[in-house]
C-alpha positions in Angstrom: -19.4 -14.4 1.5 -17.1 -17.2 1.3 -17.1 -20.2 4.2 -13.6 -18.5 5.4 -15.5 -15.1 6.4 -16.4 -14.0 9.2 -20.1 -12.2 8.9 -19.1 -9.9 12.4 -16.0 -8.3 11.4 -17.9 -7.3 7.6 -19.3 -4.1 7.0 -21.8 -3.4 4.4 -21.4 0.7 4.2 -24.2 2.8 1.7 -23.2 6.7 1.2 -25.5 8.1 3.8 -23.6 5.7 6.5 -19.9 6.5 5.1 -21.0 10.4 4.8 -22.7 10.6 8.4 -19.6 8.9 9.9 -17.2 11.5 7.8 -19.5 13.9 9.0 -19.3 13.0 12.9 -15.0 12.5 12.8 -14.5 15.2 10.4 -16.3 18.0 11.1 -13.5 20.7 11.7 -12.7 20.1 8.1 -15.4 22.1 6.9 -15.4 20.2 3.7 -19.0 20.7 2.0 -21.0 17.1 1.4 -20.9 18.6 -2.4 -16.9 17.6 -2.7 -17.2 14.5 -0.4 -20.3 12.6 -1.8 -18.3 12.2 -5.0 -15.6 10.2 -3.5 -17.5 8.5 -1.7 -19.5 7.5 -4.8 -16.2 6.3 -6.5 -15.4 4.3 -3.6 -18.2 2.3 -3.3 -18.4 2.1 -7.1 -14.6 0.7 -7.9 -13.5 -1.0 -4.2 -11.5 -3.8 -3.6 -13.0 -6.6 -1.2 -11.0 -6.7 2.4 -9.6 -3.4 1.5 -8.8 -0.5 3.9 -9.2 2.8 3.2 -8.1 6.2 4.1 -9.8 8.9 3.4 -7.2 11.6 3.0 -5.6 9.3 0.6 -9.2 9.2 -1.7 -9.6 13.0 -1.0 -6.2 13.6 -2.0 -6.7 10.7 -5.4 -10.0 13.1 -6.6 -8.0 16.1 -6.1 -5.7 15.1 -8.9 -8.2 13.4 -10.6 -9.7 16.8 -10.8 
């Protein structure tokens, strides 16, 4: 965290919080955590600080990748 951050407006996300928030907005989907928890794992593994994300976007990036 550099002086020019603002330590309310980061958030610090682990797979279990990202997947239980999916979980809770998604849920019509129907998408099983088997195909979710991998793009989730590539997220946190390769992101970009101050970054926004969109998950059809990184659904739609693994598909491809696929």
């Amino acid at each position: 965290i550099s002086k020019f951050d603002e330590p309310e407006l980061i958030t610090y996300s682990t797979l279990d919080n990202i997947l239980a928030e999916f979980n809770l907005k998604h849920s019509a989907l129907n998408i099983p955590d088997e195909k979710i928890i991998p793009i989730i794992e590539s997220l946190l593994a390769s992101h970009s600080d101050y970054q926004k994300y969109y998950f059809n976007e990184l659904v739609k990036e693994q598909t491809q990748n696929n």
